[in-house]
C-alpha angles and dihedrals in degrees: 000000000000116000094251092067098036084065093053094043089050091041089051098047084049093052097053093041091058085046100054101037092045122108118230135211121252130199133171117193112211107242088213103052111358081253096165123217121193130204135139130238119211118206101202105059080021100229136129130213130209139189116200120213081252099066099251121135116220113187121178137134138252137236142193106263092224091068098041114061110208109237134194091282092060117096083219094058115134096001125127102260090190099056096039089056084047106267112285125036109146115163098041137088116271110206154163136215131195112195119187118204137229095241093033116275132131140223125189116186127190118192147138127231139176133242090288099067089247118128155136134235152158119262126202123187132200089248089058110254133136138227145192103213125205128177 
């Protein structure tokens, strides 16, 4: 392999490693008064991390929702997936997220997001708010 390509190929590998291993920022904005909750996602354990304004820390993983099926004890359950991530969109990952708390609540995200590991979403929690997600 001539050294030329030896430096892409390296360069490449590098690129999709940082951005694999990276952690993202997450941020759901509350749909009832703009209240903001950070957190990051990692793509590489697949897992994402929150921090209430109360102080509490929910950590859980997320899956591809092709292979989850969202049953009665979702919050989803039942909802159009497709209208709620804004109608079409096809060539991302389409995914859900299910986050336990510290103190017991719950968050389950649903969202899509591209190759990059950057996406949007919808959030529910167990005490019955709702967010727009971004990361």
């Amino acid at each position: 392999m001539p050294q030329a390509s030896r430096r892409q190929a390296l360069w490449l590998t590098l690129v999709v490693a940082g951005l694999v291993g990276c952690a993202h920022e997450v941020r759901l904005v509350s749909l009832s008064d703009g209240t903001l909750i950070k957190g990051t996602t990692k793509l590489w354990d697949q897992s994402v991390i929150l921090t209430l304004p109360s102080g509490e820390i929910l950590e859980g993983e997320f899956f591809s929702l092709s292979n989850k099926k969202l049953g009665p004890d979702s919050q989803f359950y039942g909802a159009n997936l497709g209208a709620m991530l804004g109608g079409r969109v096809s060539g991302r990952f389409h995914g859900y997220a299910y986050l336990t708390g510290t103190q017991g609540a719950v968050v389950e995200i649903i969202f899509a997001s591209d190759w990059t590991g950057r996406g949007f979403g919808f959030a529910r929690t167990s005490l019955g708010e709702e967010y727009r997600v971004s990361f």
